[in-house]
C-alpha positions in Angstrom: 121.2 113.9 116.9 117.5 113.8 117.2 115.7 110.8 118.0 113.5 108.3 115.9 110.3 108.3 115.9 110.2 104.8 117.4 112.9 105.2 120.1 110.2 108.6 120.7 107.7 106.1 121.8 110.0 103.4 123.4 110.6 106.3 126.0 107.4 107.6 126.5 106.5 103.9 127.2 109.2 103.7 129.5 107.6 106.5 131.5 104.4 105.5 131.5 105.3 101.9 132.7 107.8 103.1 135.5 104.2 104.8 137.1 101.9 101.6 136.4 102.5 98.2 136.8 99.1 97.6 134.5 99.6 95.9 131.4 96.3 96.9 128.9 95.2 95.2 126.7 92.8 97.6 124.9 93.4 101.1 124.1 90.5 104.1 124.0 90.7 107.4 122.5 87.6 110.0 124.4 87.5 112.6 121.6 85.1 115.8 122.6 83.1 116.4 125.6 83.8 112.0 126.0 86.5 112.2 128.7 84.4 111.5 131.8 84.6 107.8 130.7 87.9 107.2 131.6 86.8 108.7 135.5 85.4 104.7 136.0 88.2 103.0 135.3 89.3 101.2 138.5 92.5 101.6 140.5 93.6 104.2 137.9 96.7 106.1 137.4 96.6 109.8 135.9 99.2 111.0 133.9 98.9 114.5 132.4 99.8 114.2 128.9 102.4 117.5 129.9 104.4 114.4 132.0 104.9 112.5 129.0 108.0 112.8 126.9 107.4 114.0 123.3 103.5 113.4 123.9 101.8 116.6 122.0 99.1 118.5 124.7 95.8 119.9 123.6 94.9 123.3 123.6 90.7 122.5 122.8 88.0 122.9 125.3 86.8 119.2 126.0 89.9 117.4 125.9 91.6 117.1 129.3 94.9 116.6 128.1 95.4 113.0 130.4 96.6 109.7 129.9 94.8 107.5 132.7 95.4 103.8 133.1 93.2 101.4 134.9 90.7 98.3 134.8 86.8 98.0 133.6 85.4 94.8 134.5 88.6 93.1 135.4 90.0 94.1 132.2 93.1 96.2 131.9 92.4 99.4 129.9 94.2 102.3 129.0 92.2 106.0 127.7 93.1 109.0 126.5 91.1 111.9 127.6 91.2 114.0 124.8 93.2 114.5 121.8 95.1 116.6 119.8 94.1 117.4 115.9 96.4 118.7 113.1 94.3 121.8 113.1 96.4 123.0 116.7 99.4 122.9 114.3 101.0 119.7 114.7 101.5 117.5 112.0 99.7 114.5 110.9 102.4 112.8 111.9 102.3 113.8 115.4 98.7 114.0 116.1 98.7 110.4 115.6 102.0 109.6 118.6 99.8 109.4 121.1 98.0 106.4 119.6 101.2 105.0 118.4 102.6 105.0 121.9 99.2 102.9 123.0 99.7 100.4 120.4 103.3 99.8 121.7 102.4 99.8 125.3 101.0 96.2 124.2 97.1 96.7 123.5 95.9 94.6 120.7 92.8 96.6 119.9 92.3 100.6 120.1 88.6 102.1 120.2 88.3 105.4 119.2 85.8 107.8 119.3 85.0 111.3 118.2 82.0 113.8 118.1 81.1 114.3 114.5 78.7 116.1 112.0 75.7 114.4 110.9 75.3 113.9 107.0 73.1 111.2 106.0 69.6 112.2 106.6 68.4 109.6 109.5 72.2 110.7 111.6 70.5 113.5 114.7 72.1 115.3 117.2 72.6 112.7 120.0 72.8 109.7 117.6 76.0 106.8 118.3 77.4 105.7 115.0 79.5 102.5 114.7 82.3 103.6 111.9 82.9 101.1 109.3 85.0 103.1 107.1 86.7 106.6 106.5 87.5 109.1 103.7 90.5 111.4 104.2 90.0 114.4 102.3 92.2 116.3 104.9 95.4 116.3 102.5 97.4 115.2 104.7 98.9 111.7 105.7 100.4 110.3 108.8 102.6 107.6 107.3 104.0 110.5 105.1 108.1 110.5 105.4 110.7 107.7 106.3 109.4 104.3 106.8 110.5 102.5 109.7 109.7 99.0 109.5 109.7 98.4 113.0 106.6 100.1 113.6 104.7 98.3 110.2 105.3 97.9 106.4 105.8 101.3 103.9 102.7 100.2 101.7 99.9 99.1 105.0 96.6 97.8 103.7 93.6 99.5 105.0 90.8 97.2 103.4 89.5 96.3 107.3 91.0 99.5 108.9 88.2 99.1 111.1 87.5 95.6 112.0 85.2 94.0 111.1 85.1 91.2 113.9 85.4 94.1 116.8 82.3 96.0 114.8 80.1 93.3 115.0 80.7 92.8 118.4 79.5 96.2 118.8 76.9 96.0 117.5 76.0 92.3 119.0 76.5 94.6 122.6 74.5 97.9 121.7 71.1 95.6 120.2 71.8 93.5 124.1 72.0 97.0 126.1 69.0 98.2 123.8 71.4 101.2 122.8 70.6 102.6 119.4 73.3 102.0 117.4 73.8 103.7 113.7 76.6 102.9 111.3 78.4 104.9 108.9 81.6 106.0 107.0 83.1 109.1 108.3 84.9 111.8 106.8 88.5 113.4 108.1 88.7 117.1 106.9 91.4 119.0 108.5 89.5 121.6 109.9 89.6 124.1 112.3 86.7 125.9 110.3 83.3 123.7 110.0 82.1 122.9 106.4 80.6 125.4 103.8 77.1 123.9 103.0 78.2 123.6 99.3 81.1 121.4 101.1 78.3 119.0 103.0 76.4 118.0 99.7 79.6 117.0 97.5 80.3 114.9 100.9 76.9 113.6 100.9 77.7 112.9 97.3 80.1 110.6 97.7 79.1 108.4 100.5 80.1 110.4 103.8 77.9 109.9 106.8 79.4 111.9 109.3 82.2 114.2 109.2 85.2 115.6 111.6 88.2 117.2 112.5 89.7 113.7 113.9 90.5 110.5 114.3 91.7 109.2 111.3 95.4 109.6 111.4 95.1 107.2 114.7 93.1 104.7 112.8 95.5 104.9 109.9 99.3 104.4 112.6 97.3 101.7 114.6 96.5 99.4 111.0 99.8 100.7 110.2 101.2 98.4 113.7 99.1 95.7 113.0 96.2 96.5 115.9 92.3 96.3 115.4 90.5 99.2 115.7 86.7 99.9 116.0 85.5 103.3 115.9 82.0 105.0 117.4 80.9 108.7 116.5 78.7 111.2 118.6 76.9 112.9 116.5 77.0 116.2 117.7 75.9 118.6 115.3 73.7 118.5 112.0 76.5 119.5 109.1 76.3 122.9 107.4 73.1 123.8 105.8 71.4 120.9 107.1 70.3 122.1 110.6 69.2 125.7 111.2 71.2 126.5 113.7 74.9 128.6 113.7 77.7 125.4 114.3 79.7 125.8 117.3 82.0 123.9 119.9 79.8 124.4 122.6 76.7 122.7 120.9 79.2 119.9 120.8 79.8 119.6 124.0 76.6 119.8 124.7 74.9 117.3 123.4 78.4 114.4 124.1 77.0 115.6 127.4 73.7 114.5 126.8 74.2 111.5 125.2 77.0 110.4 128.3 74.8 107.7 129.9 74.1 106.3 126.4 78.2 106.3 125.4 79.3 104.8 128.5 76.9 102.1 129.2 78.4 100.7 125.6 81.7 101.2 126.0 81.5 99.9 130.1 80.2 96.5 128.4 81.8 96.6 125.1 85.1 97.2 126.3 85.9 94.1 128.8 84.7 92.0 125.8 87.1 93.5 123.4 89.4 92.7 126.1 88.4 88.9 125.8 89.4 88.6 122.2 92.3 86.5 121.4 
């Protein structure tokens, strides 16, 4: 008989609690060439998403494929370093267990972050973007199947999906570090293939700032078990037929590279203060 998908996660929990005795409070997700964050986290244990029963690995360049769980500032935090996307061939479903496994390890608010297409005309490569909403035009649905109501209700609301308490906190901290900070709705297409340029101005169209391959499934299971969530973007990449340039994963990487120092001298101070909310 095969197993829920909550006592899934009820085990993987166990395992990851038998090798840490930290408790977090506040969940990350490092999406592309953003992994090197989690390397400051203090007194930290590594687990290798491979250790982790039922946990999906990634296969992408950029995504280390470890769960590592430590303290910023005092405050206990747990990151993911690196995801895995629907476009590997795992369901929506399952893309999204590793962030439904950090939501019932106990954190009460999950960051996530991605590297993303710029759209709207003032996003360039380099550019942070606080996300204050999404569009899924990827067809696909995590929530999609058998309800268990242990894990949230069939029908969750997503009106502040991203919350709007935790965004203006991060906002409040990027004008105090002098970080520029842009803010945006961004777009979840399934990918793997970038966007046709034809693709890029109905986006535009209807109000898309950024786009990706990611993300939203996480957002979607951790409003679905009743956590905040704030989300920030890398702007990677101009969108098709906006930049001049082919699009390619190494560009990504790339510029997340470059815009490192920028990305973690936010999250190193916006973190520990998300950790301070009740």
């Amino acid at each position: 008989m095969s197993l829920s998908l909550y006592d899934q996660m009820q085990q993987t929990v166990e395992v990851i609690r038998q090798k840490t005795s930290i408790a977090p409070k506040v969940g990350i997700i490092l999406g592309s060439g953003l992994g090197a964050f989690a390397d400051s986290l203090e007194g930290r244990t590594v687990i290798p998403y491979g250790e982790l029963p039922h946990f999906p690995t990634s296969s992408v360049p950029g995504h280390a494929g470890r769960l590592v769980v430590g303290t910023l500032q005092g405050a206990p935090i747990v990151a993911m370093q690196g995801r895995v996307h629907m476009y590997e061939g795992y369901p929506p479903a399952q893309a999204a267990f590793p962030a439904r496994v950090l939501c019932a390890l106990g954190i009460r608010s999950l960051v996530v972050t991605n590297a993303a297409g710029g759209i709207r005309a003032d996003l360039a490569p380099g550019d942070l973007m606080a996300i204050s909403d999404h569009i899924n035009l990827s067809g696909a649905h995590p929530l999609t199947g058998h309800n268990d109501d242990r894990l949230g209700p069939r029908f969750p609301d997503m009106s502040t999906a991203y919350d709007p308490a935790l965004l203006k906190l991060l906002q409040t901290t990027a004008d105090r570090l002098k970080v520029p900070l842009k803010e945006g709705v961004y777009v979840w297409l399934s990918g793997p293939s970038y966007e046709t340029p034809a693709e890029i101005r109905f986006l535009r169209t209807v109000g898309v700032d950024a786009v990706g391959m990611s993300t939203v499934p996480e957002v979607i299971v951790a409003s679905h078990m009743g956590v905040r969530v704030a989300g920030i973007s890398c702007i990677t990449n101009l969108a098709a037929g906006i930049g001049r340039k082919p699009l390619s994963h190494s560009e990504v990487a790339q510029t997340a590279d470059r815009a490192r120092d920028r990305f973690t001298s936010l999250l190193t101070h916006f973190l520990p203060a998300v950790a301070e909310q009740p």
